[in-house]
C-alpha distance (Angstrom), angle and dihedral (degrees) to the residues before:
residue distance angle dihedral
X1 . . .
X2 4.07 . .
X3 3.92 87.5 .
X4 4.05 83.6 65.9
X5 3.69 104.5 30.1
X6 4.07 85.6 56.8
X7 3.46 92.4 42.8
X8 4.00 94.0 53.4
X9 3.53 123.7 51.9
X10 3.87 95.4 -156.8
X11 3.90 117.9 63.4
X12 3.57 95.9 -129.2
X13 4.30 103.2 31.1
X14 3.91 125.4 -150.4
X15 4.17 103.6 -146.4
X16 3.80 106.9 -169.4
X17 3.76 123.2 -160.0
X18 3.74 125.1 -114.2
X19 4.32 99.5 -157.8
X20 3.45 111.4 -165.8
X21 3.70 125.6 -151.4
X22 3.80 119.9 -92.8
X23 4.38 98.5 -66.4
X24 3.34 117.7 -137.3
X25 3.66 115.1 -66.3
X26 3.78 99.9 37.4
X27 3.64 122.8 117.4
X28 4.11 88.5 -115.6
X29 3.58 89.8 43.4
X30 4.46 106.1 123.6
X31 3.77 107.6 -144.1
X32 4.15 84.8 -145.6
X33 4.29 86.2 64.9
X34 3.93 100.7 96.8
X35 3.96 115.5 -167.4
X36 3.70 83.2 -99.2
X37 3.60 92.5 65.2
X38 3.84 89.6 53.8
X39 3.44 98.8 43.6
X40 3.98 89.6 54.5
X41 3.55 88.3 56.0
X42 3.66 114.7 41.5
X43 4.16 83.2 45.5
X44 4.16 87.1 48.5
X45 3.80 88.1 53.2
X46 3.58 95.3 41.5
X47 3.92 92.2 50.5
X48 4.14 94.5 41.3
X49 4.11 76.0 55.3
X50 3.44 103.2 49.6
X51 3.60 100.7 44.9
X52 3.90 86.2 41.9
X53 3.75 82.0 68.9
X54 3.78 107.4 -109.3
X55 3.95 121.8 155.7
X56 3.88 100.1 -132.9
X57 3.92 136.4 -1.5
X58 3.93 124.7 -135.3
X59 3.83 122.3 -157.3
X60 3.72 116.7 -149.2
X61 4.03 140.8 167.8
X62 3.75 93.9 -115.0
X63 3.76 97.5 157.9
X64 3.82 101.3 41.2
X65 3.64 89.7 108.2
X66 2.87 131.9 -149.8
X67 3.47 95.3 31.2
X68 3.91 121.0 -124.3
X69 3.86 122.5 -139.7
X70 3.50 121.9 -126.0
X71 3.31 109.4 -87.8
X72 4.04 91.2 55.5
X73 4.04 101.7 41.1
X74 3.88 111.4 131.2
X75 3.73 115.0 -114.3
X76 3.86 85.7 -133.8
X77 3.80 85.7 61.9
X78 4.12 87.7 60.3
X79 3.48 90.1 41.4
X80 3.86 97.9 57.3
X81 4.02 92.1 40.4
X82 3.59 85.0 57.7
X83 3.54 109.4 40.7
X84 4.21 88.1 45.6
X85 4.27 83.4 41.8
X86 4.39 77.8 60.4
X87 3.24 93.9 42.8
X88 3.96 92.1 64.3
X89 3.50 97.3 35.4
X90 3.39 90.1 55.5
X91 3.44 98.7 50.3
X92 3.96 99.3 39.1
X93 3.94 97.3 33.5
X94 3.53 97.0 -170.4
X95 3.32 117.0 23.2
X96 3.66 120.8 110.2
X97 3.92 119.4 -91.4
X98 3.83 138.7 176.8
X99 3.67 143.7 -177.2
X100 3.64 143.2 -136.9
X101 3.41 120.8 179.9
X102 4.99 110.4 -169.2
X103 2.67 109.4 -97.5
X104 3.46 127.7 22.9
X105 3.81 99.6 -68.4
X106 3.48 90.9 145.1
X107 3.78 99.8 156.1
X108 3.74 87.8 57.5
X109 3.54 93.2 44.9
X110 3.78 91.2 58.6
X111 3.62 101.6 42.4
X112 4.17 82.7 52.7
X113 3.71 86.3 51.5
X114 3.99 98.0 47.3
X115 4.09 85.0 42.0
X116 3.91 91.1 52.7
X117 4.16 104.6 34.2
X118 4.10 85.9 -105.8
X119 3.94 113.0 161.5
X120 3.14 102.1 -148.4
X121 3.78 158.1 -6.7
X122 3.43 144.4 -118.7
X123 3.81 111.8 -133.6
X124 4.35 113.9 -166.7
X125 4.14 91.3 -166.4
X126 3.61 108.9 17.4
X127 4.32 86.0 154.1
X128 3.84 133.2 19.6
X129 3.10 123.7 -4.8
X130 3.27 158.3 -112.5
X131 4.21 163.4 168.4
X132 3.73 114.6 -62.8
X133 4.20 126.6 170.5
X134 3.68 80.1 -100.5
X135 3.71 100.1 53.1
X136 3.07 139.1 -110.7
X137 3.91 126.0 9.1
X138 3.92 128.2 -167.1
X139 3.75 125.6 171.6
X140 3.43 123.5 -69.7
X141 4.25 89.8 -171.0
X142 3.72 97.8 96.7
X143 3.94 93.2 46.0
X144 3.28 95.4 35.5
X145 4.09 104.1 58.1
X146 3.17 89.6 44.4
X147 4.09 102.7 58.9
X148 4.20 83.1 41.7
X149 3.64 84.8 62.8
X150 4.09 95.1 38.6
X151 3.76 90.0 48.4
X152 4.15 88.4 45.3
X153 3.96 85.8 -124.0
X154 3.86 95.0 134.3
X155 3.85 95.2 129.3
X156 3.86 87.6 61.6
X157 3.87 106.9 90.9
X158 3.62 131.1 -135.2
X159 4.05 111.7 -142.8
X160 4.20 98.6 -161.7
X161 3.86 118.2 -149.9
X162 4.05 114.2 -155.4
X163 3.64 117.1 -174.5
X164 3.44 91.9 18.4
X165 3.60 131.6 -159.0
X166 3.79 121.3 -98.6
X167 3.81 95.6 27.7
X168 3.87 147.5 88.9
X169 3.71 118.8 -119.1
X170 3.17 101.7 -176.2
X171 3.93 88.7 127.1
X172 3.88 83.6 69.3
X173 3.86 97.1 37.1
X174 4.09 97.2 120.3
X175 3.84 88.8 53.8
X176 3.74 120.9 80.7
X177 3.73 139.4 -115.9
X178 3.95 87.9 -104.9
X179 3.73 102.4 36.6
X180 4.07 84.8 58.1
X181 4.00 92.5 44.0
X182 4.17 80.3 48.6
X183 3.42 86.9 51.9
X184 4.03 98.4 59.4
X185 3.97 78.6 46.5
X186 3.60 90.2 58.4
X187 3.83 94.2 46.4
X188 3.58 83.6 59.8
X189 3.87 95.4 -112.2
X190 3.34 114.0 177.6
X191 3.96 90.0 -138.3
X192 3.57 137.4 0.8
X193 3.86 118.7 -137.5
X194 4.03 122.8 -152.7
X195 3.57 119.3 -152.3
X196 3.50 149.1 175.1
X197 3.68 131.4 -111.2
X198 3.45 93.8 -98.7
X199 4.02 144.2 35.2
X200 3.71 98.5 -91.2
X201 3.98 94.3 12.6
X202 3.85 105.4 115.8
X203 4.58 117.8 -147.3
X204 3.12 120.5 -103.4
X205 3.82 128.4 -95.6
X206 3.32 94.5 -117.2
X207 3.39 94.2 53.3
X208 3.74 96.9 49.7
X209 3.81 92.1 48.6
X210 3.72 95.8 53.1
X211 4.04 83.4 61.6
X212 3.98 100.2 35.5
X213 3.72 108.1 111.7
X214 3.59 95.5 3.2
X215 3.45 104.0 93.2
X216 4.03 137.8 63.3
X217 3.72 98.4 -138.6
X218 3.80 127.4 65.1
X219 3.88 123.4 -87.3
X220 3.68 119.5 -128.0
X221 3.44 124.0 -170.9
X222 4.50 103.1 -129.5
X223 3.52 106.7 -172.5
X224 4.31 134.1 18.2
X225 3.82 115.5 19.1
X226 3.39 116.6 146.0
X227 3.80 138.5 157.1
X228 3.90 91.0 -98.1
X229 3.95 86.7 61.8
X230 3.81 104.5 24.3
X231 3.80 92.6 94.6
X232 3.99 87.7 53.5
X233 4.26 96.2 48.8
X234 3.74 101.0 15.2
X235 4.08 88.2 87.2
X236 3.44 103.1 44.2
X237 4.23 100.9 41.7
X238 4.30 125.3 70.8
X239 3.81 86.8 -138.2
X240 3.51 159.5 -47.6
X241 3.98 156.6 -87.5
X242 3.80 109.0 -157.0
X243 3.82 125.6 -167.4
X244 3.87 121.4 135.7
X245 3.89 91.3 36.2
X246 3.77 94.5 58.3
X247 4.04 95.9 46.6
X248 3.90 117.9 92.9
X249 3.84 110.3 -95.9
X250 4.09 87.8 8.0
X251 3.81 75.7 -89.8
X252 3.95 98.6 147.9
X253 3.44 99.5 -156.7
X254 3.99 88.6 57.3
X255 3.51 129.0 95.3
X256 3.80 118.4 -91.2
X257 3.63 115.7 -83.3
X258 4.14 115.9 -138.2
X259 3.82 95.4 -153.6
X260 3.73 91.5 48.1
X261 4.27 89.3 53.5
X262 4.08 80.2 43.1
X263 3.46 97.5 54.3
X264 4.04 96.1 41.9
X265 3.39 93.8 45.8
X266 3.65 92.5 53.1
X267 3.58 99.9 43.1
X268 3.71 95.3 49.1
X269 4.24 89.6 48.5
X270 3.99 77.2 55.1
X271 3.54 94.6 60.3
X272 3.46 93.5 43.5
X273 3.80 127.3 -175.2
């Protein structure tokens, strides 16, 4: 918890996504985009969010569908992430940055993030298990913590889904909502991250306020907050990741949108604590 109250300067921190295009070697990927094209982008949407007054930025592979699994992910993939990761560090030296690299390549994701000055990652399965639309996922947690502390990268960290959006967990169905948010704990996440089912679906109260004050990590809200719901979850969450809300026309293939990050930002430092 001091790791990410140092890190932030607000108490409860809005982290907005930069999604690049589809990177070379992704089915999507158009052989006329030239790294100068992505470059322009993923710094547009990380200026438009950091003038739109957001605490932290995370860069991600949103559009690499469909997503490979560890074992298979491209090197070219890492090699983008991290170059574009640079690219923002350099240019905004000390604000705070993260990385997620679909779908759970979370090895990758941290050597990108130690490469590039990141501070942390996002992890989709950092315990259990289960069934996602690209197979099979086990936990990267006991892997994972170790190469951060081979690689001496134990500043950088790890934000752990459970329950995560776009899966089945039926694997984990006997187990509560709070014995797998206990479990991220336990991995020695440095956050855990509630979601919906969906990109741009927002959890349920219920299942929010069977984890609020339960936990001692922060709780960030993964997937769905929007200003029509921020006055419901806003209260009872230590945070948030924000990516179809801040895109023009909640479109989320569109660039971000600086008004939208304005008028979030604002209307969640209404609400308050």
């Amino acid at each position: 918890m001091n790791k990410f109250k140092t890190l932030f300067k607000n108490k409860k921190p809005i982290i907005g996504m930069v999604h690049l295009p589809p990177l070379p070697g992704a089915p999507l990927y158009n052989p006329s985009t030239s790294w100068e094209d992505i470059r322009k982008f993923a710094l547009n949407d990380a200026k438009a969010l950091i003038e739109g007054g957001v605490d932290g930025i995370q860069v991600e592979n949103q559009f690499d569908i469909p997503f490979q699994l560890p074992d298979s992910l491209g090197i070219e993939t890492v090699a983008f992430i991290t170059a574009i990761a640079c690219e923002i560090r350099n240019k905004y030296p000390v604000f705070p940055i993260g990385v997620h690299i679909l779908l759970n390549c979370d090895l990758q994701a941290l050597a990108a993030a130690k490469a590039s000055g990141a501070n942390w990652i996002r992890v989709f399965n950092l315990a259990n298990a289960y069934i996602s639309n690209s197979g099979y996922i086990s936990a990267s947690g006991p892997e994972l913590m170790r190469f951060r502390n081979t690689i001496h990268a134990n500043d950088i960290l790890i934000f752990g889904d459970f329950q995560v959006k776009h899966g089945s967990h039926a694997i984990t169905a006997d187990r509560s909502i709070l014995e797998k948010a206990q479990d991220i704990e336990t991995s020695l996440g440095d956050a855990v991250i509630i979601t919906g089912t969906a990109t741009g679906t927002p959890p349920d109260s219920e299942s929010i306020l069977s984890i609020k004050g339960k936990l001692s990590i922060p709780v960030l809200v993964g997937s769905g907050l929007s200003i029509k719901n921020l006055q419901y979850i806003w209260p009872h969450v230590d945070g948030a990741l924000i990516g179809t809300s801040f895109k023009k026309d909640n479109r989320l293939s569109a660039p971000v949108d600086i008004n939208a990050v304005r008028r979030f930002v604002d209307q969640a430092n209404s609400i308050g604590s």
